[in-house]
N, C-alpha and C positions, 0 to 999 in steps of 0.2 A: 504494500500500500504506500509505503513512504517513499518508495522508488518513483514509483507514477506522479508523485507530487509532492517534492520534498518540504519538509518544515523548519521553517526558519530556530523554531524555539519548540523545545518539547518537555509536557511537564510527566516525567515519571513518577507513577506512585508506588512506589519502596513499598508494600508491605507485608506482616508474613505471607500468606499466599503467593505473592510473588516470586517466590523461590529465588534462585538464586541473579541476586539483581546486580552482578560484574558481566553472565554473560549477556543478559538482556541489555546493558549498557553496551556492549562491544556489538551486537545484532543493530542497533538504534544506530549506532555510529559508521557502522557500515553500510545499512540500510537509505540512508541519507546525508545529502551532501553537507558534506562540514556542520552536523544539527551543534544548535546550542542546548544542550541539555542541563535541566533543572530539575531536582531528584525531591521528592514529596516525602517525608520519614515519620514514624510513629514518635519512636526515641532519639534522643540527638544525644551524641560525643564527639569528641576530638579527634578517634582513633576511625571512624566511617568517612568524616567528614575529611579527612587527610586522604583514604585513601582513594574516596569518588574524585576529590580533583586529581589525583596522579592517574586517574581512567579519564579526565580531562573532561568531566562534569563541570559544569558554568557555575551548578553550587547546589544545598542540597538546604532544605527549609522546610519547617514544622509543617506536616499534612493536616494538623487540628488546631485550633485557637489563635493562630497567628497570620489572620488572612490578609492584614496588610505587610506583613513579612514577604508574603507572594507577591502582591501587588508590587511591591517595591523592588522585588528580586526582580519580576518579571521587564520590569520596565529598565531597569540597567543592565537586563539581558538585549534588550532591544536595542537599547542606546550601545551596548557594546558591541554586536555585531555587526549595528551599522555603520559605527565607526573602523573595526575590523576590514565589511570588504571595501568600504571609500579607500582603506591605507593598500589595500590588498589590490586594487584596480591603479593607485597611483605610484606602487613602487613594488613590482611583479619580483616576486621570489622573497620577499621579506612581511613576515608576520609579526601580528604582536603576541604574545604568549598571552594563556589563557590566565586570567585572576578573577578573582572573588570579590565580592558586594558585601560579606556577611563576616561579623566578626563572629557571629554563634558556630559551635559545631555541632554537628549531627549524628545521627546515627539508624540503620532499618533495622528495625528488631521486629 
């Protein structure tokens, strides 16, 4: 599905049922071009939230009670990819690496 029409920003929701959500993240990332991915978690730590960005997650934010946390994430997701491909269309072969909006850390349990 995401092939036929990729997404710019994609909100994944982490939770148990989801099993295991590193290879769902690497299926999402290959499925679509360059996705900005934004990971929805039950429980948040330091030690999830370190490792969804080294799988080069755009950031991972509470799935319950913090829906301007989303809002907020989602919209510097926006502003960051578009400033991403502007730099990406004006200086070919040099990217900005990927960072974070969120000083909280997370965790899918």
């Amino acid at each position: 599905m995401l092939a036929e029409r990729p997404a710019p920003i994609i909100v994944y929701d982490c939770g148990p049922v989801a099993g295991d959500w590193t290879g769902s993240i690497a299926r999402l990332r290959s499925d679509s071009e360059d996705p900005c991915i934004v990971m929805a978690v039950g429980l948040l730590s330091e030690e999830l939230w370190q490792d969804a960005l080294s799988r080069k997650v755009y950031d991972v934010v509470s799935r319950v009670g913090h829906g301007s946390q989303l809002v907020a994430t989602l919209q510097f997701a926006k502003k960051w990819r578009a400033d991403r491909r502007s730099n990406d269309m004006r200086l070919p072969g040099m990217r900005k690496e990927y960072t974070t909006h969120s000083s909280e850390a997370h965790v899918c349990r």
